[in-house]
Short mmCIF file of the C-alpha atoms (twelve columns), coordinates in Angstrom:
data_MODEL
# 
_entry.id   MODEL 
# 
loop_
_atom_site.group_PDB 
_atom_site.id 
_atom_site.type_symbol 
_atom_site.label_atom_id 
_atom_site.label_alt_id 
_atom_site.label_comp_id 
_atom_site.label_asym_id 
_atom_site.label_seq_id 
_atom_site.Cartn_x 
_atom_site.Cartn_y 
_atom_site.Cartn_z 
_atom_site.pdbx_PDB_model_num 
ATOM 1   C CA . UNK A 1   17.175  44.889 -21.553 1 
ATOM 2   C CA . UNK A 2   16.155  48.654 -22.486 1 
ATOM 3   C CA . UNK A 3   15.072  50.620 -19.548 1 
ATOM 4   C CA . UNK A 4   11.469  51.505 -20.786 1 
ATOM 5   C CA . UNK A 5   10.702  47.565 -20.957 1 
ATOM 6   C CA . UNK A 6   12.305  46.930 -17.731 1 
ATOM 7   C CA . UNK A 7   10.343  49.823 -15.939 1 
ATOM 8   C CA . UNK A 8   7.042   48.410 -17.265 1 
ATOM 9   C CA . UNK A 9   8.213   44.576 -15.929 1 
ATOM 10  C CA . UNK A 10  9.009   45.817 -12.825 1 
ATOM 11  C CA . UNK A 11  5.555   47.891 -12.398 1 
ATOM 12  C CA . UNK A 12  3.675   44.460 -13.449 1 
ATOM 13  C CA . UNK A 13  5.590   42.482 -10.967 1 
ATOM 14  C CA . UNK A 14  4.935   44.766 -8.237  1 
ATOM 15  C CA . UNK A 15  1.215   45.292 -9.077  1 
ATOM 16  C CA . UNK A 16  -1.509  43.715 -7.078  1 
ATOM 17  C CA . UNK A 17  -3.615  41.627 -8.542  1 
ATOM 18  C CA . UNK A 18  -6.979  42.618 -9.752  1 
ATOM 19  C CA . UNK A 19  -10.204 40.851 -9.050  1 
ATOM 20  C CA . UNK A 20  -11.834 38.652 -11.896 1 
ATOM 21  C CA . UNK A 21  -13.754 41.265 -14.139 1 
ATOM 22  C CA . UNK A 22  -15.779 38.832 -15.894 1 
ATOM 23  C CA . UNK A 23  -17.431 35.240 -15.807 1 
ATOM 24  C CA . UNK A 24  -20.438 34.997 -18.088 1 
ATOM 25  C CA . UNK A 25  -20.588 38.356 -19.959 1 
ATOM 26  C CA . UNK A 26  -21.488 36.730 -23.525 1 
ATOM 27  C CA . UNK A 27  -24.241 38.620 -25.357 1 
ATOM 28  C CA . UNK A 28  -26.117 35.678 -27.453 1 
ATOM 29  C CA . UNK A 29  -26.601 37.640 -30.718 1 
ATOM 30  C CA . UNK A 30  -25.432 34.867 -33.005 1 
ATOM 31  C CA . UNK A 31  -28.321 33.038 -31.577 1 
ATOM 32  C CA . UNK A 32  -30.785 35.276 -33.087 1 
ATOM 33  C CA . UNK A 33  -29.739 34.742 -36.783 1 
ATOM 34  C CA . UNK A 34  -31.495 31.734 -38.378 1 
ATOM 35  C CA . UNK A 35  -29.656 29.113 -40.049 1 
ATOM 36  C CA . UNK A 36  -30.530 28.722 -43.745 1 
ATOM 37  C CA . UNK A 37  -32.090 25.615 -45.143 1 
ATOM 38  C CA . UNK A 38  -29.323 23.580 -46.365 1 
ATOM 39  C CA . UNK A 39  -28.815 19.509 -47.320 1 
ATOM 40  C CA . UNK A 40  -30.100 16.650 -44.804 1 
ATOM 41  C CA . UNK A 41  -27.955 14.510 -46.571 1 
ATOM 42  C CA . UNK A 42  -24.574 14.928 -45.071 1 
ATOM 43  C CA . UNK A 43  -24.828 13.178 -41.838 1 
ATOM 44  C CA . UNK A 44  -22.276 12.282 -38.893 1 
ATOM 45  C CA . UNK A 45  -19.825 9.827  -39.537 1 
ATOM 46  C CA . UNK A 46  -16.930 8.192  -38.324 1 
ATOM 47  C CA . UNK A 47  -13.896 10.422 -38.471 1 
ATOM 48  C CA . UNK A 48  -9.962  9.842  -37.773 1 
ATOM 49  C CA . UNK A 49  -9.229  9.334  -33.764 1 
ATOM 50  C CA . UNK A 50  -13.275 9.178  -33.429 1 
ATOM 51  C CA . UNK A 51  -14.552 5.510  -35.222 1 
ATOM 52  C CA . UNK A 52  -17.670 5.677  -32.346 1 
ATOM 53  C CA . UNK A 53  -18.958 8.863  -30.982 1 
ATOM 54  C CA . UNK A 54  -18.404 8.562  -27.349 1 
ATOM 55  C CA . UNK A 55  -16.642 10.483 -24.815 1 
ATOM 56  C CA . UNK A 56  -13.453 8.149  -24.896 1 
ATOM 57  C CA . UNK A 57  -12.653 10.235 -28.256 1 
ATOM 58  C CA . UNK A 58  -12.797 13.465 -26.139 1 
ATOM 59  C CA . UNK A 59  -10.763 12.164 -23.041 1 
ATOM 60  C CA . UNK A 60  -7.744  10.899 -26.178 1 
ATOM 61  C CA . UNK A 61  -8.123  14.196 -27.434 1 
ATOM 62  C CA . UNK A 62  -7.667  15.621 -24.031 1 
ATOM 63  C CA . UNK A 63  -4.382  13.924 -23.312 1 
ATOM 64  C CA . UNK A 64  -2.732  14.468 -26.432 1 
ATOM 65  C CA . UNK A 65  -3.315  18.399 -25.971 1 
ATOM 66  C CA . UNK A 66  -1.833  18.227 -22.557 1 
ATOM 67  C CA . UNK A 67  0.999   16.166 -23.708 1 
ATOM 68  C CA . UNK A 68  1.096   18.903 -26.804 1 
ATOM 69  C CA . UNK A 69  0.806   21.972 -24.236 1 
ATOM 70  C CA . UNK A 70  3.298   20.486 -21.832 1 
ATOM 71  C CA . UNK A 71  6.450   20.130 -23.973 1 
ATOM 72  C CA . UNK A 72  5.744   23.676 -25.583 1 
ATOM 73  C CA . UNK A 73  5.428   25.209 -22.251 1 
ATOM 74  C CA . UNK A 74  8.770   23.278 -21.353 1 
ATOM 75  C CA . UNK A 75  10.883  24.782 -24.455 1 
ATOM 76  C CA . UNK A 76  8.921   28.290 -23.848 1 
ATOM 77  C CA . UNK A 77  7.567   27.354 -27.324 1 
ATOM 78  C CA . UNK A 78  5.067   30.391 -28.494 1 
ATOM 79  C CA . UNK A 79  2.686   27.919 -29.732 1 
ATOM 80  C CA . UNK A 80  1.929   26.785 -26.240 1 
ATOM 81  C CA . UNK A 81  -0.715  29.915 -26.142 1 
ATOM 82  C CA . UNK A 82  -2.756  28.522 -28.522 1 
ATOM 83  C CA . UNK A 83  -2.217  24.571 -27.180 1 
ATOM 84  C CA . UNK A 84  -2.816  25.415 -23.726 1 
ATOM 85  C CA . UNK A 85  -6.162  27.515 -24.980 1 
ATOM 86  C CA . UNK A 86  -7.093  24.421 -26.673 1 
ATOM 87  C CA . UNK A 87  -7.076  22.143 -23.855 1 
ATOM 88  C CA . UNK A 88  -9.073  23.876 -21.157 1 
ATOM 89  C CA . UNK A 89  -11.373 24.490 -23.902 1 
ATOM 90  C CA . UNK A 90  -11.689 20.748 -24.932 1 
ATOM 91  C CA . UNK A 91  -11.755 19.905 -21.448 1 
ATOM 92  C CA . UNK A 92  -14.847 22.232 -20.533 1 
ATOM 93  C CA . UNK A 93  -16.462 20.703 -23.410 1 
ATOM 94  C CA . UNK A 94  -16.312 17.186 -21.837 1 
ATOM 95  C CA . UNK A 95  -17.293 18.380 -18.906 1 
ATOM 96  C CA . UNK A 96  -21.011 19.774 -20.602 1 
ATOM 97  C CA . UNK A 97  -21.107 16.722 -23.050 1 
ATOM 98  C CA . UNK A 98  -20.401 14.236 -20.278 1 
ATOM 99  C CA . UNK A 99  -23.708 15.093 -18.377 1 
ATOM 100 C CA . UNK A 100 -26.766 13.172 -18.678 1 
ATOM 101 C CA . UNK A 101 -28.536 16.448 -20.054 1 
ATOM 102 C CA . UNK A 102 -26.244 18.566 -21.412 1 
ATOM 103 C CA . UNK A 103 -26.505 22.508 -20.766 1 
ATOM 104 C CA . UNK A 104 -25.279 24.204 -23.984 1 
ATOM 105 C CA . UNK A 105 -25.243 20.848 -26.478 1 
ATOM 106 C CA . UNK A 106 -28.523 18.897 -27.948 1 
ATOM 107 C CA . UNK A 107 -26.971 16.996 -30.387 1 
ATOM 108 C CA . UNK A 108 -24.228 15.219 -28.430 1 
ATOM 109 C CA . UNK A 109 -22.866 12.570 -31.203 1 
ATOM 110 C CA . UNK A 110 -22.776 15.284 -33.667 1 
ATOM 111 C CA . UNK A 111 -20.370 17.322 -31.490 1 
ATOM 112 C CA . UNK A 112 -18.373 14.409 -30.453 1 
ATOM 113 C CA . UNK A 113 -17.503 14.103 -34.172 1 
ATOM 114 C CA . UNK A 114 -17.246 17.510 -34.474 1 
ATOM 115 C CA . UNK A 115 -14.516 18.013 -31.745 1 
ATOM 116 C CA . UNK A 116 -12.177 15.127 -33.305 1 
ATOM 117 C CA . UNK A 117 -12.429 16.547 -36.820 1 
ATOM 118 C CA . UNK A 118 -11.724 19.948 -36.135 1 
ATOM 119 C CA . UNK A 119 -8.731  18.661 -33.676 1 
ATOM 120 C CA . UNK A 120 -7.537  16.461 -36.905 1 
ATOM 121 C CA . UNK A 121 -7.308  19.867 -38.480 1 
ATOM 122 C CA . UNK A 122 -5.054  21.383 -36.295 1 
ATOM 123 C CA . UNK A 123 -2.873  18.435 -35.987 1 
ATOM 124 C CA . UNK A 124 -2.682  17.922 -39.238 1 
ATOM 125 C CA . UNK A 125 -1.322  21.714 -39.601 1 
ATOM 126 C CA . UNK A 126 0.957   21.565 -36.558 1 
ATOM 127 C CA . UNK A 127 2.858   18.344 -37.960 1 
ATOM 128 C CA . UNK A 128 2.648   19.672 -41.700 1 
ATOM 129 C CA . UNK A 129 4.625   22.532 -40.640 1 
ATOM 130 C CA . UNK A 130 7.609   20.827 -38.475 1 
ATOM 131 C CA . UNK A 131 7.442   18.503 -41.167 1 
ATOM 132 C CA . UNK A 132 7.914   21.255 -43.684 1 
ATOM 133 C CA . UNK A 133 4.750   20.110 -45.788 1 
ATOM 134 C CA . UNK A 134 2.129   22.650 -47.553 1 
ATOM 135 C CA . UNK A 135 -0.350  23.736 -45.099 1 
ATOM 136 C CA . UNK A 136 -3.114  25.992 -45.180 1 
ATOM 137 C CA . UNK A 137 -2.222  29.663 -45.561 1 
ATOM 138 C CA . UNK A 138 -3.505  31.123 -41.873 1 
ATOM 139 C CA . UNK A 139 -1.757  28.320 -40.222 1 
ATOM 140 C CA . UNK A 140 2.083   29.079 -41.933 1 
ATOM 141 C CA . UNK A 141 1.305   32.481 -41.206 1 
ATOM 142 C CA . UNK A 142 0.609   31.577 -37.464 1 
ATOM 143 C CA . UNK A 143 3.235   29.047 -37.052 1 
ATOM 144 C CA . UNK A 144 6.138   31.396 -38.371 1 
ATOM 145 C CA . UNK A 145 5.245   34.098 -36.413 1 
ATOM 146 C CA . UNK A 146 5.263   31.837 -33.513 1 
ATOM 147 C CA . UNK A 147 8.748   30.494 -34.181 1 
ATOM 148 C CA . UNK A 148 10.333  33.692 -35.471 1 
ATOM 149 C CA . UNK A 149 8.506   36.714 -35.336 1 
ATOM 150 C CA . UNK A 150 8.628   39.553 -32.530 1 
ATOM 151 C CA . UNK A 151 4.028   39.228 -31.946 1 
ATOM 152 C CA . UNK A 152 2.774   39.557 -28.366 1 
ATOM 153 C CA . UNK A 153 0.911   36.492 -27.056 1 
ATOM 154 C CA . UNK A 154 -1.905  37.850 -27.668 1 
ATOM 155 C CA . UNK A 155 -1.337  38.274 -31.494 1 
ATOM 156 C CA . UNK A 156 -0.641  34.337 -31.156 1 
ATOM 157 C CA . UNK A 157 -3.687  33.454 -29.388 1 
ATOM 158 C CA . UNK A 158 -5.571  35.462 -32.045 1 
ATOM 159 C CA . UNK A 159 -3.403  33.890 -35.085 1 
ATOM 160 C CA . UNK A 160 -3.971  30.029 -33.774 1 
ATOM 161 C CA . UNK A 161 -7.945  31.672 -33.067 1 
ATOM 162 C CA . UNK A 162 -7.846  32.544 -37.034 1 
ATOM 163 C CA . UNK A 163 -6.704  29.632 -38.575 1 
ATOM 164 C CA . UNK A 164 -8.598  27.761 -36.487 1 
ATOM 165 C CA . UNK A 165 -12.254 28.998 -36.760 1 
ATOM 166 C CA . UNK A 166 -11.818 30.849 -39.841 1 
ATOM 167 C CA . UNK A 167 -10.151 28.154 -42.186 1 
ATOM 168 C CA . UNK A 168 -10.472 24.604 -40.240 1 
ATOM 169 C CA . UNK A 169 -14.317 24.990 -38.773 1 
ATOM 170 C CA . UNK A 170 -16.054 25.635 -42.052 1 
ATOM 171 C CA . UNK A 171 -14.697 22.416 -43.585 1 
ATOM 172 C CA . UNK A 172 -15.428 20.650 -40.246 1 
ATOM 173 C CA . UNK A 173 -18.888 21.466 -40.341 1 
ATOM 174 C CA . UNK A 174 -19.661 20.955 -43.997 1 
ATOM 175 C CA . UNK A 175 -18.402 17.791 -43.323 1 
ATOM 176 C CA . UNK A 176 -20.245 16.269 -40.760 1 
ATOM 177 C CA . UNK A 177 -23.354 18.200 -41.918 1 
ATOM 178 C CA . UNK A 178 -25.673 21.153 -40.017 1 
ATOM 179 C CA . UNK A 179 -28.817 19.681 -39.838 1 
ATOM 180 C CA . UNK A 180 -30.064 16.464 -38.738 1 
ATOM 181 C CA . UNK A 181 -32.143 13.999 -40.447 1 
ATOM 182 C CA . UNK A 182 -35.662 15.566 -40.000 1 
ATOM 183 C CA . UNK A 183 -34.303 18.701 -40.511 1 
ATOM 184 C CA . UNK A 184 -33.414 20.304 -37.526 1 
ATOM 185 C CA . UNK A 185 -30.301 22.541 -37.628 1 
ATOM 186 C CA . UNK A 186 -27.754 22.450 -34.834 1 
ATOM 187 C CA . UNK A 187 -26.229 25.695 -34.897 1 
ATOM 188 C CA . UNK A 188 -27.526 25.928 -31.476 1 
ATOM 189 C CA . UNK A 189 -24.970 23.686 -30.248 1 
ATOM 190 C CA . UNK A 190 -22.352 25.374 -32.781 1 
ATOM 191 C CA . UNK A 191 -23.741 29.244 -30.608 1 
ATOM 192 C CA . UNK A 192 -22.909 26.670 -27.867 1 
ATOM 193 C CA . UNK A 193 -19.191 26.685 -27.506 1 
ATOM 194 C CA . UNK A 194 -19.036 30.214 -27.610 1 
ATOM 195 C CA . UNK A 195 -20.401 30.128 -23.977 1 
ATOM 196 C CA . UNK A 196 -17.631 27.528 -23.233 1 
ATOM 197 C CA . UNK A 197 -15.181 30.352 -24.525 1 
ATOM 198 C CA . UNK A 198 -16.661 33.314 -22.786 1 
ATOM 199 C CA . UNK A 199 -16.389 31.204 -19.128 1 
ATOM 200 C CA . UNK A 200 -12.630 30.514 -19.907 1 
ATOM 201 C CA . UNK A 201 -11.185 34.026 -21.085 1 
ATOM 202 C CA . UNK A 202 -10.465 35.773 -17.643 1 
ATOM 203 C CA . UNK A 203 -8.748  32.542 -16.725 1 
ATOM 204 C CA . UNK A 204 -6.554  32.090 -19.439 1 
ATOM 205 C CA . UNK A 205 -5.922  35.867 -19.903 1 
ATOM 206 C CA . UNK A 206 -4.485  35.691 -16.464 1 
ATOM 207 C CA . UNK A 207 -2.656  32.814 -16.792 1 
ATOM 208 C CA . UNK A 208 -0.761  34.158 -20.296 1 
ATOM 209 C CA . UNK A 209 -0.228  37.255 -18.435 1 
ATOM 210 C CA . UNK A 210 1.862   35.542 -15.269 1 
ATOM 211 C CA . UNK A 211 3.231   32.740 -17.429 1 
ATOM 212 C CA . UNK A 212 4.251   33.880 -21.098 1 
ATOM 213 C CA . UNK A 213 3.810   37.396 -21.619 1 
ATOM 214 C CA . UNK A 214 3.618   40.452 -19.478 1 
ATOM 215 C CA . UNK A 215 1.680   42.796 -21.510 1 
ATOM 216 C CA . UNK A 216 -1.046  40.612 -21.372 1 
ATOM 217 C CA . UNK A 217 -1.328  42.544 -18.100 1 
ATOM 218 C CA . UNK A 218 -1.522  45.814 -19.686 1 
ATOM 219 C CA . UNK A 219 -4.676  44.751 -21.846 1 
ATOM 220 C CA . UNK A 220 -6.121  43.427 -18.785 1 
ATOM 221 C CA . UNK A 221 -8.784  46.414 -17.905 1 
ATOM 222 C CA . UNK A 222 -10.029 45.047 -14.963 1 
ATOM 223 C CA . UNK A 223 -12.351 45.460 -13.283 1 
ATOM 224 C CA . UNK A 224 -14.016 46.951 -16.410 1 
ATOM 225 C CA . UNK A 225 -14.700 43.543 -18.879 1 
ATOM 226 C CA . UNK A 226 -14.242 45.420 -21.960 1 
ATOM 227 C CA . UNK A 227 -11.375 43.759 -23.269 1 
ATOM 228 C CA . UNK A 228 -12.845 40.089 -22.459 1 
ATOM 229 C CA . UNK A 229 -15.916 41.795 -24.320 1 
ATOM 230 C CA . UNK A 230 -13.744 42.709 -27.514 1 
ATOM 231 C CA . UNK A 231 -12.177 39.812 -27.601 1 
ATOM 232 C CA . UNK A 232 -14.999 37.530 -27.797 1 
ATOM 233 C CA . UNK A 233 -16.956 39.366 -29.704 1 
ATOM 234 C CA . UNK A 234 -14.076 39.169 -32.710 1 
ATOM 235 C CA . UNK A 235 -14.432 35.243 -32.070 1 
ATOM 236 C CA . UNK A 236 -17.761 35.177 -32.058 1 
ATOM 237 C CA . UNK A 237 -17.992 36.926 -35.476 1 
ATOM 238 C CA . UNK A 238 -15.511 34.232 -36.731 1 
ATOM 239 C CA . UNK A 239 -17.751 31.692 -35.808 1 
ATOM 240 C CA . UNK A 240 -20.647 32.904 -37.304 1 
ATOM 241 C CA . UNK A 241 -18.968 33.450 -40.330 1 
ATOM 242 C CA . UNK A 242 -17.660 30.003 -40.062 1 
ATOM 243 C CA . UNK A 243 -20.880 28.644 -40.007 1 
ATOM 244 C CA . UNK A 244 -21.929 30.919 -42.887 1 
ATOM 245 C CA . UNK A 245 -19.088 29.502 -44.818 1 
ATOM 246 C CA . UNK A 246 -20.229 25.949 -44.117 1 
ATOM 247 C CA . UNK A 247 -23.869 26.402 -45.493 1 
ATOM 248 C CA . UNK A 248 -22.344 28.268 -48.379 1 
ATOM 249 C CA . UNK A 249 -20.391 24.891 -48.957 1 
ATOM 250 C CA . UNK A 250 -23.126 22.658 -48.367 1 
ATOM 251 C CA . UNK A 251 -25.602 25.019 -50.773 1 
ATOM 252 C CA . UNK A 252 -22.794 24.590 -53.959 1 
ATOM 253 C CA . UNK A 253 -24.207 23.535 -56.561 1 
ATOM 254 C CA . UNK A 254 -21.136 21.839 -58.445 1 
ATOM 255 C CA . UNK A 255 -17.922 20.506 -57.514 1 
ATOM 256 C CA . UNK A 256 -16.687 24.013 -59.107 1 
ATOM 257 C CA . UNK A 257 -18.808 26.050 -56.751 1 
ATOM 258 C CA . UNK A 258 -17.417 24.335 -54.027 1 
ATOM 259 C CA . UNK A 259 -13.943 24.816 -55.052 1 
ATOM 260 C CA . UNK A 260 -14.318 28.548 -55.007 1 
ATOM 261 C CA . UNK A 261 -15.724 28.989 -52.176 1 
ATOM 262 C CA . UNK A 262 -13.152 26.589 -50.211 1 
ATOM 263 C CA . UNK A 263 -10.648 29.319 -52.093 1 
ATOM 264 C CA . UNK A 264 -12.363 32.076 -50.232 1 
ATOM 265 C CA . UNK A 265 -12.417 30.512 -46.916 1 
ATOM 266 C CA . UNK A 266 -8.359  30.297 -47.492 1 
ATOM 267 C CA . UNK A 267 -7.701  33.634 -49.043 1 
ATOM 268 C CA . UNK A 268 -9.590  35.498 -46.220 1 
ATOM 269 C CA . UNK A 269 -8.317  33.404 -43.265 1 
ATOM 270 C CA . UNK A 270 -4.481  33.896 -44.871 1 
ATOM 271 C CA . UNK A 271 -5.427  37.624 -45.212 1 
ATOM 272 C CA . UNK A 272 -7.005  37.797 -41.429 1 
ATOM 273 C CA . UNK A 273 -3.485  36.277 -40.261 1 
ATOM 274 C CA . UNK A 274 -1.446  38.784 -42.506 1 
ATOM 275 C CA . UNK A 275 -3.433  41.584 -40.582 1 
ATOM 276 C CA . UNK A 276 -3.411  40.146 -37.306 1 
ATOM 277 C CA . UNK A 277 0.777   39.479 -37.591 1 
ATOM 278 C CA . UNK A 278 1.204   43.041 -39.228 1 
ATOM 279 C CA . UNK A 279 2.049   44.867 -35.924 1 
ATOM 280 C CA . UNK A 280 5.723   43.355 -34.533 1 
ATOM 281 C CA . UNK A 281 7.521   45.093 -31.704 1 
ATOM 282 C CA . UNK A 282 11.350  44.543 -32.372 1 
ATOM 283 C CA . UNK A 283 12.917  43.103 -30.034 1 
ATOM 284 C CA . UNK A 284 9.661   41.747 -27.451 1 
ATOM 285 C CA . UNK A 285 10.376  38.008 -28.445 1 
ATOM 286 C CA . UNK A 286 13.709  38.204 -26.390 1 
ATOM 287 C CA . UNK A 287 11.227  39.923 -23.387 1 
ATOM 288 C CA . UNK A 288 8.919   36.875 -23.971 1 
ATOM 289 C CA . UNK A 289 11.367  34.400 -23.761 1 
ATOM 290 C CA . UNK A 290 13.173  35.669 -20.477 1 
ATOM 291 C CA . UNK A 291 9.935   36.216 -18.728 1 
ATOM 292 C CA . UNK A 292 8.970   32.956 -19.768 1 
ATOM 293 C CA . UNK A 293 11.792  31.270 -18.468 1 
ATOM 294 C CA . UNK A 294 11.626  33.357 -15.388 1 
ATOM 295 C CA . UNK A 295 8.289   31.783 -14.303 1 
ATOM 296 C CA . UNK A 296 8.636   28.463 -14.869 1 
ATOM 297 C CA . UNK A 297 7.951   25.926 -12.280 1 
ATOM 298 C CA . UNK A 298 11.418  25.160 -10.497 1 
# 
């Protein structure tokens, strides 16, 4: 190992932990912008993994990510970042959907739906690229920098974040429709999960830090929040765009309309992931993998 990256491992391992920085620090501006008036006409429906809307689809869901998260962690698999982000996610979703009055979600069927078919989407990327199968752009991207390239855990957090949000939740939405019968939007619950993500950052940014990847530490600024702040900020705007992307879909006027714009959703994603997987340090894969394997349960 070269001595400048074992002097900063060493520092890191002697350094005393910091106190949380941040719990709830989410500023709500996405909740100010209106949604636009868009079709009642795509509603709900039954989607693969999810034929009911209940909260047995959630709990299946929630298994198959630990399962998922599990074996990558085991192999020291990069793509467990972005699995293990997944499932505390899903699983503070359940927790808020399986109340009798939900906190952050109105529209609790919707979301139920919503959850399996954007999970479908990932899936259906993860196994199309073992598989060797075409795949959306800002997934491959993600996926072979996960496998092969010399990214920092963070970089794959944000790559599986792009691909994600920026490609996968548009068509989700679109899908299973914005607005309710009467006419009632539901971006609310949409502004909804970004509370969910805000509450989980700080834990998860610890955890990457003492499990996968030691600079994590160094973008830790604790006690200051600023990082947590940046962070979700950049996921927030994905989201919003997302959403913008779905009522651009939904306000096509012909299949050709549609087509384009599903072209832009994939050309910007594949271009966010380019960006995001532009910066490599050579040789920090080998760092990754050693530290991973160095904290792993005995």
């Amino acid at each position: 190992m070269r001595p400048a990256v074992l002097a900063v491992l060493l520092v890191l391992a002697i350094a005393p932990a910091a106190p949380a920085d941040h719990r709830d620090a989410n500023l709500p501006w996405p909740s100010l912008l209106p949604a636009l008036p868009v079709t009642t006409a795509v509603q709900p429906r039954p989607v693969e993994g999810c034929p009911k809307a209940e909260l047995a689809c959630v709990d299946r869901l929630i298994e198959r990510l630990e399962r998922q998260w599990r074996e990558l962690d085991a192999a020291c698999d990069h793509r467990v970042l972005f699995a293990r982000s997944y499932f505390r996610i899903t699983q503070e979703l359940r927790r808020d959907l399986a109340r009798e009055r939900p906190e952050l979600f109105r529209h609790r069927e919707w979301m139920l739906l919503l959850i399996a078919e954007f999970s479908n989407m990932y899936f259906g990327a993860f196994e199309g690229w073992e598989e060797g199968r075409p795949i959306p752009g800002a997934w491959q991207v993600a996926f072979d920098a996960a496998a092969r390239g010399d990214v920092t855990a963070a970089q794959d957090v944000l790559l599986g974040s792009n691909a994600h949000v920026q490609h996968d939740l548009p068509l989700a939405l679109a899908k299973l429709g914005l607005r309710t019968p009467e006419g009632a939007s539901r971006k609310g619950d949409h502004d909804g999960v970004n509370t969910v993500n805000t509450r989980l950052f700080d834990e998860l940014e610890d955890l990457f830090a003492a499990r996968y990847d030691p600079s994590f530490t160094l973008l830790d600024l604790k006690p200051l929040p600023l990082d947590e702040l940046a962070a979700m900020e950049l996921v927030k705007l994905w989201r919003e765009g997302a959403w913008r992307s779905a009522e651009r879909l939904l306000l096509a006027r012909t299949p050709a309309q549609r087509r384009r714009i599903e072209r832009q959703i994939e050309l910007s994603s594949r271009l966010w992931a380019e960006l995001i997987r532009s910066f490599q340090i050579p040789g920090w894969r080998a760092v990754r993998d050693r530290w991973c394997r160095a904290t792993a349960a005995p």
